[in-house]
C-alpha positions, 0 to 999 in steps of 0.5 A: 792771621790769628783765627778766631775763637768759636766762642769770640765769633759766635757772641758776634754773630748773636749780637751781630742782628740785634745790633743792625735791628736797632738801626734799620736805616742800615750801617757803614760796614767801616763802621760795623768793623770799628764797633765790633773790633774786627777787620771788614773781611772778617765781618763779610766772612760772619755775614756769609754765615748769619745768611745760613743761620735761621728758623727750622726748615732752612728755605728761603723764607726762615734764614737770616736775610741782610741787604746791602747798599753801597758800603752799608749793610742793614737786616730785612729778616731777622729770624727772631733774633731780636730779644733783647738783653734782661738783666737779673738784679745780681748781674745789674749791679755786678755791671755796675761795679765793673762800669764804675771800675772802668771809669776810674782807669786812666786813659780809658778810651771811650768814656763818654760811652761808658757813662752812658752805658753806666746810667743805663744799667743803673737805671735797670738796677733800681735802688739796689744799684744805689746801694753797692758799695766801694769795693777793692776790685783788680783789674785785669793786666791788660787794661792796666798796661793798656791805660799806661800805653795810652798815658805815654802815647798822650804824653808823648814819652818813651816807654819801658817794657817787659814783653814776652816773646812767645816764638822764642818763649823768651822774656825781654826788656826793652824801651820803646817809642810808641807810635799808635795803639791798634785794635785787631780781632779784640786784641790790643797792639801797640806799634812802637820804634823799638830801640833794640831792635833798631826796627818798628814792632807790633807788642800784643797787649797781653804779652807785656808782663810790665810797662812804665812810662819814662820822662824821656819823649818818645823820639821814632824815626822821621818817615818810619812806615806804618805797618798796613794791618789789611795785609796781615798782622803778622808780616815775616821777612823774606828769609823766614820758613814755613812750618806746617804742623799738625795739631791734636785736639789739646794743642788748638790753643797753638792757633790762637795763640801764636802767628798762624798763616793757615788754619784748617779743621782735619778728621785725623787726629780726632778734633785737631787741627793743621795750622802754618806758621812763616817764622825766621826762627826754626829752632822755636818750632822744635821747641813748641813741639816738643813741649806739647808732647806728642799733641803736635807732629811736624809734617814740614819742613823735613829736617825739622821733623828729622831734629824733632824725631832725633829729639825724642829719641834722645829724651827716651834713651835718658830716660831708658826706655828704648822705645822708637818714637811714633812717626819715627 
């Protein structure tokens, strides 16, 4: 499972106590997920932490407290972190435009909530808010394939994508008959039948380079199994190896960016990182690593070091040097 970011998870940890404040009858920890976009393990390991978390001294009675009672999980000790939000007149009216552009996407989820959200913050806004013109906005990729998903799966259409293929940094076309669209630690998947692949796939949102629906419908198997997302998004097969691979400071982007299995913070180097990853595809690891020069060394499995230590060697006799690769 992809790790989360330190800068994703501390937001949810700052809004996490304001949020349980403003319904101190307590909430569904389901529910607290859904709205959060994470799974409930990953909730119960935030909470743990919050328990830390708290006022100078630390003791019993200056941390963070929350109680739980049967699957509903409510504050009783919030170590002031209850300010609420105050929005200067520029960042209200910037809101506002971003809100106004969402509604105007097709197949925005949510847009109830976003209506609400609007008059709220054009409330706070006041007359300067009235005043904001129309303006030419882009919007971000992802929604926009995000929108065009939703259209096909609401029209029950096949679709055609272009989907980057990070383990094989390859791009690739293909169609697909979408099957359901799932939201994973703030990420959007789209599950879908993929007709090149004879198989069910799981395309990350922000990996589709283009996306169009076709007038053909949308026709997955009878009886295809769903993937369960409580084990895991990633789910090699039975035959793929083990990379271990140990991660330099300017290469943790690696973790979050790619299906790690394991992630854990190490002193050496400096700042790094060691992170497992099950692939199929052995030759995409000697390829990540020796993109990353020298950021990234292998320590398993043997023979893939021995072919990335072989390829260094190789790169430095063409360019003359004849020098001995580090770790050689």
């Amino acid at each position: 499972m992809t790790a989360p970011t330190t800068t994703e998870r501390m937001s949810r940890l700052l809004a996490l106590v304001p949020y349980l404040t403003a319904r101190p009858e307590g909430v569904p920890l389901p529910e607290v997920a859904r709205d959060f976009g994470v799974p409930e393990r990953q909730l119960r390991r935030d909470f743990e932490l919050l328990w830390m978390c708290g006022l100078p001294g630390y003791g019993p009675g200056d941390l963070i407290d929350l109680a739980f009672e049967g699957d509903r999980v409510r504050v009783t000790f919030t170590a002031g972190m209850v300010r609420p939000l105050r929005l200067t007149t520029d960042e209200a009216v910037a809101l506002v435009v971003a809100l106004r552009t969402l509604l105007e996407l097709p197949g925005l989820a949510e847009r109830e909530a976003v209506s609400r959200a609007l008059a709220k913050v054009s409330a706070v806004a006041g007359h300067a808010g009235e005043r904001v013109t129309p303006v030419a906005l882009s919007v971000d990729a992802r929604e926009q394939a995000l929108a065009v998903v939703r259209e096909g799966l609401e029209r029950r259409r096949a679709l055609h994508l272009h989907y980057y293929v990070p383990t094989r940094d390859e791009r690739t076309e293909r169609t697909v008959d979408p099957i359901r669209l799932l939201l994973v630690d703030g990420r959007w998947y789209l599950e879908a039948w993929c007709r090149r692949a004879e198989g069910l796939r799981l395309f990350r949102l922000d990996r589709v380079d283009d996306v169009a629906v076709l007038d053909e419908p949308a026709a997955p198997p009878a009886g295809v199994h769903l993937r369960d997302v409580d084990a895991g998004l990633y789910q090699p097969g039975p035959g793929a190896s083990v990379v271990r691979l140990r991660l330099a400071r300017t290469a943790r982007w690696v973790a979050e960016y790619y299906p790690v299995e394991e992630v854990r913070e190490v002193e050496d180097p400096p700042g790094g990182l060691a992170v497992a990853v099950r692939t199929a595809d052995v030759a995409w690891a000697r390829r990540l690593v020796a993109s990353l020069g020298g950021a990234a060394t292998v320590e398993e499995p043997a023979e893939l070091a021995a072919a990335v230590a072989a390829d260094a060697r190789a790169a430095l006799q063409r360019y003359g040097a004849g020098a001995t690769p580090a770790g050689d």
